[in-house]
C-alpha positions in Angstrom: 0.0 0.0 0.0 2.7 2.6 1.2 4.5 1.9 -2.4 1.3 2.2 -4.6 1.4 6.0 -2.3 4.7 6.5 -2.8 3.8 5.7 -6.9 0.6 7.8 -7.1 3.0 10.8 -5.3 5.5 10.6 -8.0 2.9 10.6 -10.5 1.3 13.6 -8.8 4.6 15.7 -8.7 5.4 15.2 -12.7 2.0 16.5 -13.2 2.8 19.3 -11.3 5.6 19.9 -13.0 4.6 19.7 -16.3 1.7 21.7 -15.2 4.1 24.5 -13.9 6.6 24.3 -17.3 3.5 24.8 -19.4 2.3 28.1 -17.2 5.5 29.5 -17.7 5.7 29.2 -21.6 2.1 30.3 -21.6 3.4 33.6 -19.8 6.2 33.6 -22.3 4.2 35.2 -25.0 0.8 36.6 -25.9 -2.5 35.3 -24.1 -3.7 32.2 -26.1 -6.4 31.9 -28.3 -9.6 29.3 -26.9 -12.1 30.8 -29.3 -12.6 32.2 -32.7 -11.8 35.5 -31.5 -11.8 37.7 -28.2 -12.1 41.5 -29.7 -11.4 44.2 -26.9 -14.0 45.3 -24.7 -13.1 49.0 -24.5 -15.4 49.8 -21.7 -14.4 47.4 -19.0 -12.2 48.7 -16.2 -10.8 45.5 -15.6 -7.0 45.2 -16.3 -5.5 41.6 -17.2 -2.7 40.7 -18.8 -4.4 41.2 -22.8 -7.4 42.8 -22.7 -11.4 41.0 -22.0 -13.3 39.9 -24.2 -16.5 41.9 -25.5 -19.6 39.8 -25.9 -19.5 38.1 -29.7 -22.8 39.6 -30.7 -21.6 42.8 -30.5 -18.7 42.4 -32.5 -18.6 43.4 -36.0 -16.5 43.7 -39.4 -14.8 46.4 -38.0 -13.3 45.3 -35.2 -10.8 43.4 -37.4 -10.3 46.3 -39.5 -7.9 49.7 -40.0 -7.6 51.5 -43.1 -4.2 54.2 -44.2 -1.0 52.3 -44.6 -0.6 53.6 -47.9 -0.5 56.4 -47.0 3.2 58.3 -46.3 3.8 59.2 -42.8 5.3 62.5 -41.4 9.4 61.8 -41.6 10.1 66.3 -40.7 11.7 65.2 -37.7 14.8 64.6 -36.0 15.6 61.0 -37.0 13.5 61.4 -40.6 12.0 58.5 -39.8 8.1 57.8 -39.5 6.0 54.3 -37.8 2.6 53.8 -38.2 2.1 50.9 -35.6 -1.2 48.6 -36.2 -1.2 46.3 -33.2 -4.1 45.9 -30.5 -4.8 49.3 -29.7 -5.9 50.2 -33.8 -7.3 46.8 -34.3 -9.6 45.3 -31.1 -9.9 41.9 -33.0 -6.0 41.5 -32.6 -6.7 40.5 -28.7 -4.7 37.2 -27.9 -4.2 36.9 -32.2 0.0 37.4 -31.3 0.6 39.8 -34.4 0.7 42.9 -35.2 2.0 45.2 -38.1 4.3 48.4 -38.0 4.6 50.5 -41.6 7.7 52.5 -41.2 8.5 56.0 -44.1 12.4 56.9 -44.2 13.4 60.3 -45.7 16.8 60.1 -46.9 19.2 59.4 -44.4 16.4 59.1 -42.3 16.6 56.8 -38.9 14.7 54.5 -37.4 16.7 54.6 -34.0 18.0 51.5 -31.8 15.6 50.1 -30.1 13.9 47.0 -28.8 10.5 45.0 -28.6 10.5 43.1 -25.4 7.6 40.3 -26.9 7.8 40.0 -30.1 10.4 39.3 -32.9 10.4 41.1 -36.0 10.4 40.6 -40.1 11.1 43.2 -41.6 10.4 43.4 -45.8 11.4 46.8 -47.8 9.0 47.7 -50.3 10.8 50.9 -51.4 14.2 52.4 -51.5 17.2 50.5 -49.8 17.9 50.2 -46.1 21.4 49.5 -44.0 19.7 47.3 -40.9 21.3 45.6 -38.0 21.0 43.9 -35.0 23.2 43.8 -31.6 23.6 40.2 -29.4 23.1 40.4 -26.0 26.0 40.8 -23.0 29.0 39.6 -23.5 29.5 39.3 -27.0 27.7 42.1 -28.4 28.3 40.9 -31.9 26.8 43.2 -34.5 24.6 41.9 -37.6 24.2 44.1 -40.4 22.8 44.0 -43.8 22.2 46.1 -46.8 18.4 45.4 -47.9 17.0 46.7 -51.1 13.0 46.2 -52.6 12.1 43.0 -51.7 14.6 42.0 -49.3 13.2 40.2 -45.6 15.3 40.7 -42.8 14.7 39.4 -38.9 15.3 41.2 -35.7 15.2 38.1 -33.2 13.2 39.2 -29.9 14.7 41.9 -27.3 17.2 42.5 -29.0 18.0 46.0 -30.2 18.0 46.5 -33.6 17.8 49.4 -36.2 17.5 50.2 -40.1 18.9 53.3 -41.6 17.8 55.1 -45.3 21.2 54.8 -47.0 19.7 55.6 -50.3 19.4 58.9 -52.0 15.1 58.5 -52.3 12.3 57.7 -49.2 12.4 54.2 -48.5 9.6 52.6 -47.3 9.2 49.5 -44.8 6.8 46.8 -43.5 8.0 44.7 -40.6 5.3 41.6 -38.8 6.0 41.4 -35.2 4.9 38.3 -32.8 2.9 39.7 -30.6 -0.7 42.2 -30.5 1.3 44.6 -28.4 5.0 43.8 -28.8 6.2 46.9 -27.2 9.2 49.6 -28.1 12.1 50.3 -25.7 14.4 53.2 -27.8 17.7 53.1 -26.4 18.7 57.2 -26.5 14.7 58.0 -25.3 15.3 55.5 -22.5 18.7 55.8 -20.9 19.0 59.9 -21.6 15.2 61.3 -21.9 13.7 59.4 -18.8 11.4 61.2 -16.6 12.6 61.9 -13.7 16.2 61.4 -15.4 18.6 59.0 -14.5 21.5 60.8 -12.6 24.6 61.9 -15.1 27.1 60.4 -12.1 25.7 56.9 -13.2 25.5 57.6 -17.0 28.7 59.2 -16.9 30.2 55.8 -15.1 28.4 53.7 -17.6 29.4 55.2 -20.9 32.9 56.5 -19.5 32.4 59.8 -20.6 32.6 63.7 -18.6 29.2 64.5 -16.8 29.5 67.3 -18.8 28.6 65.6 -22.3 25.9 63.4 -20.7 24.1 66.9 -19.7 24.5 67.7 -23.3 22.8 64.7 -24.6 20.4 64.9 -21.7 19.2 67.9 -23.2 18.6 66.8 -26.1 15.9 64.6 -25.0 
């Protein structure tokens, strides 16, 4: 009797386990999908992680639609660069789908900084003009991927890590990257370590980039 226990026990505990490994790759990425659909209920002031459901009958054609990628965005800034983002918040019938779409204008020389998604990797396609993009490892290698993509060309930015593309042509270029998630998220480095709010203190960014407090004020107010 006590070794048919002692069997049942084991059983139990690789249940649990199993139980536990597949929670934690559930909580690796977007909410699953255990319906057709689960469109955003905009009016509920519950927060999860995702958004709730709206009842099915309400939903509607539109909930899976947005309209104006073809348009050109605004690229009179300082980068010259432009994203039009179409993830959850443009599209209520992305909820728990895992995709979304940016569509990125480049004026000449124009930028599309270093940055990150934190859930979601990206593929990238040029439709117009030519791009010089890249892509950093992590800590401690560092080793930097880099590619000159022209109309046509696919390129992917593997998740978290921080990446960039860069107009090296003498026309606009035009992009459209997939990402893996319905709200994959965008950490830019220079907004993040010099333009936070309240900002990190120039003692610490002068230590980290090795630099004179002086220039770190500099950047700092650029931001």
């Amino acid at each position: 009797m006590a070794a048919v226990g002692a069997c049942f026990l084991q059983q139990l505990a690789v249940v649990a386990l199993l139980a536990l490994w597949c929670s934690h790759g559930a909580i690796a990425s977007d909410p699953g999908l255990l319906q057709d659909f689960c469109v955003v209920d905009k009016m509920s002031q519950v927060r999860v992680n995702g958004f709730l459901c709206k009842d099915a009958k309400d939903v509607v054609a539109g909930d899976f639609f947005f309209s104006g990628l073809h348009m050109a965005g605004n690229t009179t800034n300082k980068q010259g660069s432009n994203v039009t983002t179409v993830n959850v918040a443009q599209i209520p019938g992305l909820n728990t789908m895992g995709v979304s779409l940016v569509h990125i204008d480049y004026a000449p020389n124009g930028l599309n900084p270093p940055h990150t998604h934190p859930r979601a990797t990206e593929i990238l396609t040029v439709l117009e003009g030519s791009l010089y993009v890249g892509f950093v490892t992590s800590n401690s290698e560092n080793k930097l991927f880099t590619k000159v993509l022209n109309k046509g060309d696919v390129f992917v930015f593997p998740q978290g890590l921080v990446h960039f593309q860069f107009n090296n042509g003498t026309n606009n270029a035009v992009a459209l990257a997939a990402l893996s998630s319905q709200n994959p998220g965008v950490i830019t480095v220079g907004n993040a370590v010099f333009g936070s709010k309240p900002s990190i203190s120039d003692d610490i960014l002068a230590k980290a980039f090795q630099v004179d407090k002086n220039i770190i004020d500099r950047i700092q107010a650029q931001f």
